[in-house]
C-alpha atoms as an extended CHARMM CRD file, in Angstrom:
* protein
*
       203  EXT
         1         1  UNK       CA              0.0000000000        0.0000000000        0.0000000000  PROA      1               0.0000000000
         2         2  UNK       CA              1.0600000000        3.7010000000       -0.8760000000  PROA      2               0.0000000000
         3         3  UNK       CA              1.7280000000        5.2830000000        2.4000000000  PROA      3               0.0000000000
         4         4  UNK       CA              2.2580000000        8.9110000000        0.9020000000  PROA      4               0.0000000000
         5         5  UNK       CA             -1.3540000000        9.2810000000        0.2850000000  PROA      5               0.0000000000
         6         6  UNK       CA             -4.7670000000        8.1620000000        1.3550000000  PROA      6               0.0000000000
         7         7  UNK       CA             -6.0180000000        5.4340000000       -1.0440000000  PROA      7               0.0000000000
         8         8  UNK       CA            -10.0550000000        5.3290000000       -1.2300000000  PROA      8               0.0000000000
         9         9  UNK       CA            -11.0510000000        1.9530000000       -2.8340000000  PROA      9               0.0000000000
        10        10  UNK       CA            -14.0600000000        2.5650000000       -5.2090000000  PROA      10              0.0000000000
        11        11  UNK       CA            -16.4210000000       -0.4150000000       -6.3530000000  PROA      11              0.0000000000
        12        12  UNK       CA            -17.9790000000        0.7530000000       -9.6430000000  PROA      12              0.0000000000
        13        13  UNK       CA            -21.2870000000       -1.2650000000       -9.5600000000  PROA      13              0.0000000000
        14        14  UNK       CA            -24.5090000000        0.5800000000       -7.5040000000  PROA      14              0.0000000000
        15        15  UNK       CA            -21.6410000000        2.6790000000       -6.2010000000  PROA      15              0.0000000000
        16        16  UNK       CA            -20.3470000000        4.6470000000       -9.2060000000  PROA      16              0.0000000000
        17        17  UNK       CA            -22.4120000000        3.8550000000      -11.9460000000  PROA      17              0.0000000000
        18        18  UNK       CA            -26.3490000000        3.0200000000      -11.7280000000  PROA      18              0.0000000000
        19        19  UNK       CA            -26.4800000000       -1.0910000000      -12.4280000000  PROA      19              0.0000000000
        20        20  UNK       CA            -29.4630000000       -1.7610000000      -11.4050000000  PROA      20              0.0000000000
        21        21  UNK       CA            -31.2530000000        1.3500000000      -13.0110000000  PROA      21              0.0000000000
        22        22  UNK       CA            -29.7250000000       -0.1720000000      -16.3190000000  PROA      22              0.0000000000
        23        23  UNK       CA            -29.8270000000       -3.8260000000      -15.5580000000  PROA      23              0.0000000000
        24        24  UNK       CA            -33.6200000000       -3.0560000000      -14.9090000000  PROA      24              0.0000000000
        25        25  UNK       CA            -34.2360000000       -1.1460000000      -18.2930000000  PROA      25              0.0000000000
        26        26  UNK       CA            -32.5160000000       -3.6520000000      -20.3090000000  PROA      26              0.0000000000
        27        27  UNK       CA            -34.2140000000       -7.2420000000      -18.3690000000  PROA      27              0.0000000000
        28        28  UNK       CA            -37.1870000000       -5.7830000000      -19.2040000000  PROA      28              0.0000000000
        29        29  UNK       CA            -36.8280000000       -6.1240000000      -22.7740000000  PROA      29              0.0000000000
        30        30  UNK       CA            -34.7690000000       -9.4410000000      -22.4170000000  PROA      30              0.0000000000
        31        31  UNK       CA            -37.8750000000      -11.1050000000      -20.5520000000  PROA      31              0.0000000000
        32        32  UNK       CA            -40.2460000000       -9.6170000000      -22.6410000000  PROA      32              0.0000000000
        33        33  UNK       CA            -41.8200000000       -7.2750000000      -19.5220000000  PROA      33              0.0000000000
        34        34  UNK       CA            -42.5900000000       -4.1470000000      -19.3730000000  PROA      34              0.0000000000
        35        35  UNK       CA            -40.2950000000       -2.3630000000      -16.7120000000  PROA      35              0.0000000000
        36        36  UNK       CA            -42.3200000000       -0.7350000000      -14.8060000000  PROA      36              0.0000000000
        37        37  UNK       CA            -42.9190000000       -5.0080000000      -13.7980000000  PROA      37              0.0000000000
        38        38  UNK       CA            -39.7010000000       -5.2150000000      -12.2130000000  PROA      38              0.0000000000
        39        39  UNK       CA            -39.5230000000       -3.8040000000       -8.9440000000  PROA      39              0.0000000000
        40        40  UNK       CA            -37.0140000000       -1.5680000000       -8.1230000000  PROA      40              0.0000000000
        41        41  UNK       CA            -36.1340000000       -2.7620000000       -4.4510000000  PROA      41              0.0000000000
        42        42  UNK       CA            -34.2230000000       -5.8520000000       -5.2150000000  PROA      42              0.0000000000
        43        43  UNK       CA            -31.8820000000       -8.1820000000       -3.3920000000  PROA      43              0.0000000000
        44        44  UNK       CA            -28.1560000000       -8.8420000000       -4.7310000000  PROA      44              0.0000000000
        45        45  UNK       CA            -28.7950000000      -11.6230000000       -7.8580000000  PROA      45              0.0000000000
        46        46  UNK       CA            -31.8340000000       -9.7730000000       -8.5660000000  PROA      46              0.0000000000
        47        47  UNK       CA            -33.9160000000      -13.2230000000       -7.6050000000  PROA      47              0.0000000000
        48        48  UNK       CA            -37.1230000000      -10.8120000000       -7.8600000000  PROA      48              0.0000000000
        49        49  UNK       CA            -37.1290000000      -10.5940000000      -11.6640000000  PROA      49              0.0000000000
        50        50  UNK       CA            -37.2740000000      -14.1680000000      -11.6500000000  PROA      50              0.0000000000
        51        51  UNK       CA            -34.4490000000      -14.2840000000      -14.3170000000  PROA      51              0.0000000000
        52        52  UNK       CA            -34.4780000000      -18.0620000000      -13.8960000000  PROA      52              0.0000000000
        53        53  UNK       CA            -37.4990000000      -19.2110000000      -16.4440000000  PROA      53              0.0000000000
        54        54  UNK       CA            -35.1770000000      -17.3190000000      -19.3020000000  PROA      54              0.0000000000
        55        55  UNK       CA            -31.4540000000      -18.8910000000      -18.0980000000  PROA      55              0.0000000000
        56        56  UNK       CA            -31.2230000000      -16.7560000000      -14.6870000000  PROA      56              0.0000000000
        57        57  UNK       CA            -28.6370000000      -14.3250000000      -14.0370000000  PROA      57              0.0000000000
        58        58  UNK       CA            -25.3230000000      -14.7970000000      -15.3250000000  PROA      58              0.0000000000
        59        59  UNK       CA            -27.0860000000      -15.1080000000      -18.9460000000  PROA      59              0.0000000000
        60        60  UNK       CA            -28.7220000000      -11.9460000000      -18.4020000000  PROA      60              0.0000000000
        61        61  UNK       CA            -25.5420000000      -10.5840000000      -17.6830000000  PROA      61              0.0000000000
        62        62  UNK       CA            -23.9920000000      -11.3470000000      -20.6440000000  PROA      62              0.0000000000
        63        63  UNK       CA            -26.9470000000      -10.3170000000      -22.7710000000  PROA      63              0.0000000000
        64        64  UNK       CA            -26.2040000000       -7.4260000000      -21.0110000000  PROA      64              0.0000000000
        65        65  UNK       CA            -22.9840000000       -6.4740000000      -21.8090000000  PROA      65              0.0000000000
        66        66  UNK       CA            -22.4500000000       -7.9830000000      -24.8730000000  PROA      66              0.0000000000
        67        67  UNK       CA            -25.5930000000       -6.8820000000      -26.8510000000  PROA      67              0.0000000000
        68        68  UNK       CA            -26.8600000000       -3.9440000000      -24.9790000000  PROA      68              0.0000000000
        69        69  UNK       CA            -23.0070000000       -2.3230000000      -23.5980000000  PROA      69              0.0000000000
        70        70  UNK       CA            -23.9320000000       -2.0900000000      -20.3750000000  PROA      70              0.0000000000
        71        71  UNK       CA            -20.6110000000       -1.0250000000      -18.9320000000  PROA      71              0.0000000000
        72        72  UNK       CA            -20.3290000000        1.7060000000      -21.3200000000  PROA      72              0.0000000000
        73        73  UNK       CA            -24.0720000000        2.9830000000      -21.6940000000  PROA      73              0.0000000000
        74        74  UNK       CA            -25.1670000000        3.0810000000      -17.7770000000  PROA      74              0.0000000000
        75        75  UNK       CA            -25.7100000000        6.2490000000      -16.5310000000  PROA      75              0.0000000000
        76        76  UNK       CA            -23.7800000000        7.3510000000      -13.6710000000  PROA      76              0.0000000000
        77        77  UNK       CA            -24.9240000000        7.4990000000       -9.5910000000  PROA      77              0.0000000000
        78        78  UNK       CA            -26.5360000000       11.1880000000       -8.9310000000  PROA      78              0.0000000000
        79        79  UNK       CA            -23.3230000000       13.5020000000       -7.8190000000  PROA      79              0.0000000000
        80        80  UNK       CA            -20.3820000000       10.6500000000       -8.3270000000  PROA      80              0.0000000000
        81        81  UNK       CA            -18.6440000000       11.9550000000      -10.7960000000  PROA      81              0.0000000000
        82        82  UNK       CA            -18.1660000000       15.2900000000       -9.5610000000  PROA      82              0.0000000000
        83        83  UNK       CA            -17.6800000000       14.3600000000       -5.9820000000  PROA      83              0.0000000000
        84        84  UNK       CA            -14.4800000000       12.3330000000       -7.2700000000  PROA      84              0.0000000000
        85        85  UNK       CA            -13.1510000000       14.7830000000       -8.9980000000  PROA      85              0.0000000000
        86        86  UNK       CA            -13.1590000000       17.0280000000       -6.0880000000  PROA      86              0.0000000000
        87        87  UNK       CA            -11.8520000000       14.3380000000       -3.8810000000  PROA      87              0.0000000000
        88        88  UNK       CA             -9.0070000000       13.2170000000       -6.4180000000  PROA      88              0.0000000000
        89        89  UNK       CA             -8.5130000000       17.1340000000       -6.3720000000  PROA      89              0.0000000000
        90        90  UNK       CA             -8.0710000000       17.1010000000       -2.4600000000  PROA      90              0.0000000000
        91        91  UNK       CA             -5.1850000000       14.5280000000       -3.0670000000  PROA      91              0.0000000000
        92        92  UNK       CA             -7.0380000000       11.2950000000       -2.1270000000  PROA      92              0.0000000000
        93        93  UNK       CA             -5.3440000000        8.4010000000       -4.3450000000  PROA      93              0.0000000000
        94        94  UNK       CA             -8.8540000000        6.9870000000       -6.3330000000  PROA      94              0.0000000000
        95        95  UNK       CA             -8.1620000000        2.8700000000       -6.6860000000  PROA      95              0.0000000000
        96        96  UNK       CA            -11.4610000000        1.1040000000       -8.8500000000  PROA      96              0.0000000000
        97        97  UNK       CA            -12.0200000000       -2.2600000000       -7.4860000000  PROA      97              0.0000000000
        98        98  UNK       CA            -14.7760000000       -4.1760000000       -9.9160000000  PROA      98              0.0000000000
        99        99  UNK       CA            -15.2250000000       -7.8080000000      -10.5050000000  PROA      99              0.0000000000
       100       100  UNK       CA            -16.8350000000       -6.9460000000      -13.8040000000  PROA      100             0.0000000000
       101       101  UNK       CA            -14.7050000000       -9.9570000000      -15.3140000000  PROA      101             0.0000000000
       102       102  UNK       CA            -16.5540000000      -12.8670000000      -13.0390000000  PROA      102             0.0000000000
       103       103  UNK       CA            -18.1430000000      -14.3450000000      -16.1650000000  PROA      103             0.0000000000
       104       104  UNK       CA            -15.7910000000      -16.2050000000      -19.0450000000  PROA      104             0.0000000000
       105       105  UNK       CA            -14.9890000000      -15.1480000000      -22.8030000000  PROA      105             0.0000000000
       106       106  UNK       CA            -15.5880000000      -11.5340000000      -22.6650000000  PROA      106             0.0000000000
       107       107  UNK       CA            -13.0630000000       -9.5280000000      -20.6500000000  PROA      107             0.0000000000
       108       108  UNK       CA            -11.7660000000       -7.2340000000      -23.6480000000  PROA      108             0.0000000000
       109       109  UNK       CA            -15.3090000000       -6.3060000000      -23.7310000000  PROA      109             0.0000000000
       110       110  UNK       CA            -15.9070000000       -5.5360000000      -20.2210000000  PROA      110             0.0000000000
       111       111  UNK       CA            -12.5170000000       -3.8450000000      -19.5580000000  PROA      111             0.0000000000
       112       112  UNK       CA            -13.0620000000       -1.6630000000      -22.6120000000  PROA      112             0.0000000000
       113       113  UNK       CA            -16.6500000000       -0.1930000000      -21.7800000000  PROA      113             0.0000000000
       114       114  UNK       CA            -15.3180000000        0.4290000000      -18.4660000000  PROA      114             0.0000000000
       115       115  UNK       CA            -12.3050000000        2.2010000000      -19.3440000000  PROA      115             0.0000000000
       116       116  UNK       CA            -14.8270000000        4.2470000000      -22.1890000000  PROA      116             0.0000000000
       117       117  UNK       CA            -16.8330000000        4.8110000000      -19.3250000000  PROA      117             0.0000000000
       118       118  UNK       CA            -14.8850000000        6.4190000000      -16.7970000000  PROA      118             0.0000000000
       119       119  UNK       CA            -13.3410000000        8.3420000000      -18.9700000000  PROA      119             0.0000000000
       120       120  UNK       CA            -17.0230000000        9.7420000000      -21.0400000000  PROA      120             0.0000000000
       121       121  UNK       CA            -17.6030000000       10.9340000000      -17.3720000000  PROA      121             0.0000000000
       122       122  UNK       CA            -14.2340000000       11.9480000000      -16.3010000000  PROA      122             0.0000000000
       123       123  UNK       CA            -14.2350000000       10.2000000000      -13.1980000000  PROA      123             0.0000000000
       124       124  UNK       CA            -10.6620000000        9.9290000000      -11.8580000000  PROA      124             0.0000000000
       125       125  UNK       CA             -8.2870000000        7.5350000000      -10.8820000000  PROA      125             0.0000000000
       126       126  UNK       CA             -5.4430000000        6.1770000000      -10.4080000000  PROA      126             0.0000000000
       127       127  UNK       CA             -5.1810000000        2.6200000000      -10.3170000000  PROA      127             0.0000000000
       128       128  UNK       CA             -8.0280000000        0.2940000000      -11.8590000000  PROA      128             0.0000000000
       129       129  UNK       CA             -8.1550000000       -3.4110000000      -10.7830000000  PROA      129             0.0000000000
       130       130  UNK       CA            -10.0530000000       -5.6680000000      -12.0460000000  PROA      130             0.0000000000
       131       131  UNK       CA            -10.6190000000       -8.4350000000       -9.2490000000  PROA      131             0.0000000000
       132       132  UNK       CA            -12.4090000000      -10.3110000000       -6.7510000000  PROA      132             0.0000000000
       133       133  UNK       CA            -10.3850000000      -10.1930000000       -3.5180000000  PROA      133             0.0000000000
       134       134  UNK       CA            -10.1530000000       -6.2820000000       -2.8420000000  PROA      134             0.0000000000
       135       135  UNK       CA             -8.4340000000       -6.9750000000       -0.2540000000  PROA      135             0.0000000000
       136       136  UNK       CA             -5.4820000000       -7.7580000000       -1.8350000000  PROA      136             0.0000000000
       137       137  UNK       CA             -5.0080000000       -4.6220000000       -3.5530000000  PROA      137             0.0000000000
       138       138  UNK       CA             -5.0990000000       -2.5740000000       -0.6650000000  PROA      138             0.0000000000
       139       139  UNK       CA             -6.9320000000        0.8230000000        0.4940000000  PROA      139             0.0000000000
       140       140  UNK       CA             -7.1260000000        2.8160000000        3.7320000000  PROA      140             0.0000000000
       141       141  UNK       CA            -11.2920000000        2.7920000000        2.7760000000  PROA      141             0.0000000000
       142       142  UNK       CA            -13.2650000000        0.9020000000        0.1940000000  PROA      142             0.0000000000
       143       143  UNK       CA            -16.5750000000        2.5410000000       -0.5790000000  PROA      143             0.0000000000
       144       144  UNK       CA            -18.7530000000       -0.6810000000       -2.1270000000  PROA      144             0.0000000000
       145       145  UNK       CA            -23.0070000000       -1.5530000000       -1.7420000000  PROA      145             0.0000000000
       146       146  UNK       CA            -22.3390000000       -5.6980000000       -2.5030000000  PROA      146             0.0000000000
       147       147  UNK       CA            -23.0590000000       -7.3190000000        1.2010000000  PROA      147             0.0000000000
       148       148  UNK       CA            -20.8710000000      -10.0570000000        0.8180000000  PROA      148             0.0000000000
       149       149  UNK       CA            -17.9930000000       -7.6500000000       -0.2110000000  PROA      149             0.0000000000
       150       150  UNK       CA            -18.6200000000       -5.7980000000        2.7330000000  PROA      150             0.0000000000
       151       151  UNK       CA            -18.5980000000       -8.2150000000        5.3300000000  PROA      151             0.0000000000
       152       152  UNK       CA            -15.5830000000       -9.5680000000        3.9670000000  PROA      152             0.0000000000
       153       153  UNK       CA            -13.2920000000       -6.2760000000        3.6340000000  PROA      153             0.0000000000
       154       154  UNK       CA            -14.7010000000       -5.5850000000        7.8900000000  PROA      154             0.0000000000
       155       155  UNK       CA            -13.7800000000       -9.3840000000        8.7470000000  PROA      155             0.0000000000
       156       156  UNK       CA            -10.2920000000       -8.6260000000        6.9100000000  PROA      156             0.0000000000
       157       157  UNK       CA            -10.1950000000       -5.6390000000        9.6990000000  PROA      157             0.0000000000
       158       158  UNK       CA            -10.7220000000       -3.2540000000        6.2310000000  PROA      158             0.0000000000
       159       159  UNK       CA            -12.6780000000        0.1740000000        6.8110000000  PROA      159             0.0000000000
       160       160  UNK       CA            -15.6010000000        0.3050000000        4.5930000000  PROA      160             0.0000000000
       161       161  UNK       CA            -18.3120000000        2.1460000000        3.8220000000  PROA      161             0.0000000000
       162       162  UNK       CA            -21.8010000000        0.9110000000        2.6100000000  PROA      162             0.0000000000
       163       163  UNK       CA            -22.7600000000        3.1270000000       -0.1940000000  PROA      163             0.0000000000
       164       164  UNK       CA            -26.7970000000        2.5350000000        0.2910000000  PROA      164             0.0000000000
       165       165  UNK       CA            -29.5100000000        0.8450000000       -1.6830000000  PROA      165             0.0000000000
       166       166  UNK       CA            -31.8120000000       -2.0880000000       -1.4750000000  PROA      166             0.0000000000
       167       167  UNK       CA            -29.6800000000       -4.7780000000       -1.7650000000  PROA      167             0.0000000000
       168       168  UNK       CA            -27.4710000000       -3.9120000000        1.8620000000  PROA      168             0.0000000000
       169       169  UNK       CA            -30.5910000000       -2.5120000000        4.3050000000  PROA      169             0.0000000000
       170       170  UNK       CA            -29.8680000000       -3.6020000000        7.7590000000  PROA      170             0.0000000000
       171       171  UNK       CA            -25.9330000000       -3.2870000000        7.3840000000  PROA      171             0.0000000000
       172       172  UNK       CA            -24.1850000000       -1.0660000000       10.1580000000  PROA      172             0.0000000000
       173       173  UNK       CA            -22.5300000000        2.0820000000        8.7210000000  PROA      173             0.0000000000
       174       174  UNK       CA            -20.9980000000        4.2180000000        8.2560000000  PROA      174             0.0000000000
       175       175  UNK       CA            -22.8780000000        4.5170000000        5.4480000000  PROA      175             0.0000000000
       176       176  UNK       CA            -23.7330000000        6.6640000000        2.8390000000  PROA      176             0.0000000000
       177       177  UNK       CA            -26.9810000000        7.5580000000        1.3210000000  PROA      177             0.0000000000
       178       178  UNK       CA            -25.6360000000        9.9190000000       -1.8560000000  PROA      178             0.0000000000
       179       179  UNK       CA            -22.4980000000       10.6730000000       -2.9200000000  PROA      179             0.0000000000
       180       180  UNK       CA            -22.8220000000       14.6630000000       -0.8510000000  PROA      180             0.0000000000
       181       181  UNK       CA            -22.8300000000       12.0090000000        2.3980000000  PROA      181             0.0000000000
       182       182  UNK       CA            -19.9110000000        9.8450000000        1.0060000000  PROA      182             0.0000000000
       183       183  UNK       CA            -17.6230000000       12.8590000000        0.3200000000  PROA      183             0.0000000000
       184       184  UNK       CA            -18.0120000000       13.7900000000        3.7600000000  PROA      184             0.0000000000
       185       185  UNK       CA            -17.5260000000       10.5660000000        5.1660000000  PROA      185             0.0000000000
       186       186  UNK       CA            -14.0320000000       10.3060000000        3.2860000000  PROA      186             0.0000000000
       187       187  UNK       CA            -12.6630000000       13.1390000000        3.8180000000  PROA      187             0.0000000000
       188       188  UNK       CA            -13.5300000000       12.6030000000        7.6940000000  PROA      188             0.0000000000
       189       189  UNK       CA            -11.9410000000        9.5160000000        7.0320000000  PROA      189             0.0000000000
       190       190  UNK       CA             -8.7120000000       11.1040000000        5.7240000000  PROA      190             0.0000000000
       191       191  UNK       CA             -8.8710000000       13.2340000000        8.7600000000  PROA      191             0.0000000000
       192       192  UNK       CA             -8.0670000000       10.3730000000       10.8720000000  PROA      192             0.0000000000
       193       193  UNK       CA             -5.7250000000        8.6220000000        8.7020000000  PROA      193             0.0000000000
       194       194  UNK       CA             -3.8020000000       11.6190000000        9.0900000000  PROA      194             0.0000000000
       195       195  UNK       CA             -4.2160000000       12.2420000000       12.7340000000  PROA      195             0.0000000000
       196       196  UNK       CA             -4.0530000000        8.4430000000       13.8450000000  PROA      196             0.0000000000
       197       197  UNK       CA             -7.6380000000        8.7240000000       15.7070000000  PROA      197             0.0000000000
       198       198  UNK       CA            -10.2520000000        5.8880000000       14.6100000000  PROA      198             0.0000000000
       199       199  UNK       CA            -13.0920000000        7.4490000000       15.7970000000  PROA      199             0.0000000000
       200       200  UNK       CA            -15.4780000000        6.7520000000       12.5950000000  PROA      200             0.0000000000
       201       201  UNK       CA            -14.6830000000        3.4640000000       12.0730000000  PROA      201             0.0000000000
       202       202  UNK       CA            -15.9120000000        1.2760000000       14.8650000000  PROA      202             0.0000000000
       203       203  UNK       CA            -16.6330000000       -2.4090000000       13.8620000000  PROA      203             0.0000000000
């Protein structure tokens, strides 16, 4: 890890960019639905669409990306992109962590809509890994929504905040509700990186 400045490890999915907004939109059409149908509160794996009768999730997924460039057409998380900016402009180091590559034979794909992406938006950053275990790569705080990526960055003894929707209700915080509450949090965060207190993070 980069000791000469605070690292914030970013998860791109429900964090950055709005996946289920456009994972809704486009399941609609793939299950032949209309999308008001769906409902919008869903659980992580999206078992409430019941993707199953048409091959479940993973096939959605790369229906998804393949045919309907979901990486590089999803519209970004209200504020994100800005609030970035101004923290990558307040020195914090910006490290994306995504597991977009979890599925087999199209990686190039993925990689490049993300890469389009982030930069269409001008989101910062310096380091992008694309991975499972964010652990391994290292940050002073993650900011990620996935429950089981939370629970396992906190049992690794990692500081991390729950960036807020359906899918991770009932998980302590610090959390954030927008991307206005997550700059805050962060840069409180930095605050006591700097100082040495560990006042915010309590778990």
């Amino acid at each position: 890890m980069d000791e000469s400045s605070f690292i914030l490890g970013v998860d791109l999915d429900g964090v950055v960019g709005d996946f289920y907004g456009a994972m809704r939109k486009i399941a609609a059409e793939w299950l032949n639905r209309s999308e008001e149908s769906l409902p919008k509160d869903v659980s992580y794996g999206l078992e409430e669409w019941n993707l199953a009768e048409c091959g479940g999730y993973d096939r959605l997924h790369r229906f998804a990306v393949t045919q309907r460039n979901l990486f590089k057409d999803m519209l970004p998380i209200k504020d994100a992109p800005v609030t970035l900016r101004k923290l990558s402009n307040r020195g914090i180091r910006i490290r994306i962590i995504t597991n977009r590559i979890f599925l087999k034979y199209f990686h190039k794909t993925s990689i490049t809509q993300t890469v389009d992406w982030l930069d269409n938006y001008d989101i910062p950053y310096w380091d992008i890994c694309f991975m499972n275990d964010k652990v391994a790569v290292g940050a002073h705080v993650y900011i990620d929504d996935a429950p089981q990526n939370i629970i396992h960055l906190r049992d690794q003894g990692q500081k991390t905040i729950v960036f807020s929707n359906s899918t991770n209700r009932g998980m302590p915080g610090p959390r954030a509700d927008s991307w206005l509450e997550a700059e805050r949090i962060v840069l409180e965060a930095m605050d006591e990186w700097r100082t040495g207190t560990t006042n915010l993070f309590t778990q």
